[in-house]
C-alpha positions as CSV (number, residue, x, y, z in Angstrom):
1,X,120.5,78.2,64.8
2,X,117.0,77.3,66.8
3,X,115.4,80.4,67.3
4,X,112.0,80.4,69.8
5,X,109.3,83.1,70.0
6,X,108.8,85.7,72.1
7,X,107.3,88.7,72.9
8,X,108.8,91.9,72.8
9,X,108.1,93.2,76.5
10,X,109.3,89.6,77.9
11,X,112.5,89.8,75.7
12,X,113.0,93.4,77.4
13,X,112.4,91.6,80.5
14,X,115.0,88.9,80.4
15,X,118.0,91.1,78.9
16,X,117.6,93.1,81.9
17,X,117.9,90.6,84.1
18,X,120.8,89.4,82.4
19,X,122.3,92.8,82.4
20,X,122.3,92.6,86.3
21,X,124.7,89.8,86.5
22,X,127.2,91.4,83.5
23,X,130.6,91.9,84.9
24,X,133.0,93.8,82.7
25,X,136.1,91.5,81.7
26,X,138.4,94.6,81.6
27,X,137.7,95.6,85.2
28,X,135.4,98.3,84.4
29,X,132.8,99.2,86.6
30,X,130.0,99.7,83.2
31,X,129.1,96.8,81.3
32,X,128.9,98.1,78.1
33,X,125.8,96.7,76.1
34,X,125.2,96.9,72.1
35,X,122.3,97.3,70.4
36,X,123.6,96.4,66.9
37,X,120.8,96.6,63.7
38,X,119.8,98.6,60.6
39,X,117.5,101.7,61.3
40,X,114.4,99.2,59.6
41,X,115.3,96.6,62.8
42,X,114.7,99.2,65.1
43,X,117.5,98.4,67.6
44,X,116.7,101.5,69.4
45,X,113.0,100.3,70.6
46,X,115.0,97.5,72.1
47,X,117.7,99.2,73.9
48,X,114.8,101.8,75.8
49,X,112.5,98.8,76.7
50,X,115.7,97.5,78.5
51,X,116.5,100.4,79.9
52,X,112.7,101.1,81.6
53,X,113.3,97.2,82.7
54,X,116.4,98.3,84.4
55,X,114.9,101.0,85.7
56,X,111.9,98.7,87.6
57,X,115.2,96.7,88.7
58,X,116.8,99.3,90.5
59,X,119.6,99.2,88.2
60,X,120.5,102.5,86.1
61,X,121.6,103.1,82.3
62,X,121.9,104.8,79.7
63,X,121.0,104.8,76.2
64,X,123.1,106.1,73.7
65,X,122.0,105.7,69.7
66,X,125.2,106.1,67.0
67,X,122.9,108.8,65.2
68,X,123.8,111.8,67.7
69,X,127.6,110.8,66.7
70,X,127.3,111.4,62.8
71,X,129.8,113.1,61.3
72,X,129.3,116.8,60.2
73,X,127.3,116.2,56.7
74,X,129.9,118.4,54.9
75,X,132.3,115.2,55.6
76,X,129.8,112.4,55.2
77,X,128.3,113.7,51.9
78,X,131.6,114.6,50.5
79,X,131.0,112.1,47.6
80,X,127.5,112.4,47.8
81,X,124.2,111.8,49.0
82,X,124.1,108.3,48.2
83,X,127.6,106.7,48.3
84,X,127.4,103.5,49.8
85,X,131.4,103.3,50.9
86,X,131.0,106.9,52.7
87,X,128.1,104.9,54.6
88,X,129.9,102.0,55.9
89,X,132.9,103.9,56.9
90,X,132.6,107.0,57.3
91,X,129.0,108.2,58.4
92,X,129.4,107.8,62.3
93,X,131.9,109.6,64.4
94,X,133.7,106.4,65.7
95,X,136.5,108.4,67.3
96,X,133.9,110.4,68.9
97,X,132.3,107.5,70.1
98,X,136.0,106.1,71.9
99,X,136.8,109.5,73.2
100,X,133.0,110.7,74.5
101,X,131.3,107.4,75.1
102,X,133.4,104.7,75.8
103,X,136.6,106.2,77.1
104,X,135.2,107.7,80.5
105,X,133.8,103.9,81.3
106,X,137.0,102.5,80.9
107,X,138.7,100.9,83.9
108,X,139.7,104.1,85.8
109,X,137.2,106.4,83.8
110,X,135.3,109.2,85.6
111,X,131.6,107.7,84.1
112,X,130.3,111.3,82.2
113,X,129.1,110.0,78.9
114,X,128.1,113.0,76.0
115,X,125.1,110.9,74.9
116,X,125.2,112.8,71.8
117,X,127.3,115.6,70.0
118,X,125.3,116.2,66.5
119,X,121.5,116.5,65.8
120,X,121.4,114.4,62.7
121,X,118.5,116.7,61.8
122,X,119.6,120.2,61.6
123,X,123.9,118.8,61.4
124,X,124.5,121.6,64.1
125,X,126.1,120.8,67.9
126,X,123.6,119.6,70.7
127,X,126.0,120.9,73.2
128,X,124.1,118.2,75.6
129,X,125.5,118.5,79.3
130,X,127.0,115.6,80.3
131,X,125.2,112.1,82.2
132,X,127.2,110.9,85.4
133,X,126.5,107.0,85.2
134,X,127.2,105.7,87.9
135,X,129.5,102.5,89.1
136,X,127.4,99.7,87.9
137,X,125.1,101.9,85.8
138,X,124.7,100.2,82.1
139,X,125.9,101.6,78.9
140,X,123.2,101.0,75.8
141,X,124.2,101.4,72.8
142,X,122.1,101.5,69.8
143,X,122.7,102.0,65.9
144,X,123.8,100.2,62.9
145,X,126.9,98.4,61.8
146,X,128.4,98.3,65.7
147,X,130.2,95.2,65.4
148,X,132.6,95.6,63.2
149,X,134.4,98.5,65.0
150,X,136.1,96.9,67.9
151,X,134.1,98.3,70.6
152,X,134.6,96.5,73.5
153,X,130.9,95.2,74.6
154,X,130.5,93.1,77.5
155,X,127.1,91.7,75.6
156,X,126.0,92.7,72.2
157,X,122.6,92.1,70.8
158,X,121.9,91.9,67.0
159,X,118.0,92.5,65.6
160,X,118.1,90.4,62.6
161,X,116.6,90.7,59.4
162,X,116.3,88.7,56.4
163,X,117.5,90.9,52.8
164,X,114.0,90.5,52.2
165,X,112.5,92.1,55.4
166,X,115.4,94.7,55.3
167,X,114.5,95.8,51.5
168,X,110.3,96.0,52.7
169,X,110.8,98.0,55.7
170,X,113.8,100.1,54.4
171,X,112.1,103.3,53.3
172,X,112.9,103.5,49.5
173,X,114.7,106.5,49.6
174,X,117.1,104.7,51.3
175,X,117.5,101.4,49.4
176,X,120.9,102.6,48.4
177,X,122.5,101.7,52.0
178,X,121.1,98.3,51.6
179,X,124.7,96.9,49.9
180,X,126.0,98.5,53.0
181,X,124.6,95.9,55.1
182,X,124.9,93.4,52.8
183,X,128.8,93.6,53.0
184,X,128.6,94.0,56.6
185,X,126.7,90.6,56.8
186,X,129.3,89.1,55.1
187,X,132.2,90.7,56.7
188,X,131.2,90.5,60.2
189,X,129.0,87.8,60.2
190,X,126.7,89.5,63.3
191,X,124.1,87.0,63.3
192,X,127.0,84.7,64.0
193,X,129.0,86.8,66.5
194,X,126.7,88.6,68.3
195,X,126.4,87.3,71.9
196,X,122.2,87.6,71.5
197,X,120.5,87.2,67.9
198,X,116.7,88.6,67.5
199,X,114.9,87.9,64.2
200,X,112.6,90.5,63.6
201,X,111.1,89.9,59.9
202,X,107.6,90.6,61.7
203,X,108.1,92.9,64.0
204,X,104.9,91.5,66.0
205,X,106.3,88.5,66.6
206,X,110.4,88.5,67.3
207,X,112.2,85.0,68.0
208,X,115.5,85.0,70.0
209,X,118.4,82.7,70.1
210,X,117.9,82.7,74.3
């Protein structure tokens, strides 16, 4: 696949424009954007530039990272600390997700999004009001291994990076997820599926798929 360079801010710049021409294929009023990449891709940094580009635009959104919906750590650590198969499974709060997130922007949804039920630092409740997006308003949603869970995106973006790139930026206490996205690599193939590809093995210069 022919990748070309770019910078960051324009990359923000042309996903938001992009975003203002989405129309939902299931009638909904919310496109419903991923942001799909491991925590070293920084997925996140993406999804808030094009949210402040959508905000220049006139258009609103709102960003939404998969770490506020982990599951309670007595129920993701159940086999440990470090078990790679509680990791790709069972980590994030997918049901959550459907019922909190994506369920209210559903055709004939109400558009109040939780944008986040757990503090993954102290594993208690946020109890975070509620965020009216409105009809038209943008959904963007950030975290790791989105694509394999049958969310239904309108666009989904992927920030790429080579096993290599992964391993250096992963902080070593946390080399033991890297199998995780090695099998996700090879079971969902999201370099090949996602709708927008970013290669980010230096993160000072990305290259996109356009």
């Amino acid at each position: 696949m022919r990748l070309e360079a770019i910078t960051w801010e324009r990359l923000g710049d042309l996903l938001a424009d992009r975003l203002l021409d989405l129309k939902p294929q299931d009638g909904s009023p919310w496109p419903r954007v991923a942001f799909d990449g491991a925590p070293a891709a920084r997925p996140g940094e993406l999804a808030h530039r094009v949210f402040e580009a959508l905000r220049v635009r006139g258009r609103p959104s709102l960003v939404v990272g998969t770490e506020g919906f982990l599951r309670p750590a007595s129920l993701r650590l159940e086999h440990g600390h470090q078990d790679v198969e509680a990791y790709y499974d069972g980590w994030f709060d997918t049901g959550a997700l459907w019922r909190e997130v994506f369920g209210p922007l559903e055709p004939g949804g109400d558009g109040r999004v939780l944008p986040d039920l757990r503090d993954p630092a102290t594993d208690r409740a946020t109890r975070s009001p509620y965020v009216q997006l409105p009809p038209g308003g943008v959904l963007l949603l950030h975290g790791p291994l989105l694509l394999r869970h049958w969310f239904p995106f309108d666009l989904s973006v992927h920030v790429l990076l080579s096993p290599g790139a992964l391993r250096r930026r992963t902080p070593e206490a946390e080399h033991w997820t890297l199998p995780a996205f090695a099998r996700y690599g090879s079971e969902t193939g999201p370099d090949t599926t996602a709708d927008v590809l970013v290669r980010a093995d230096d993160p000072r210069h990305p290259a996109w798929n356009g």
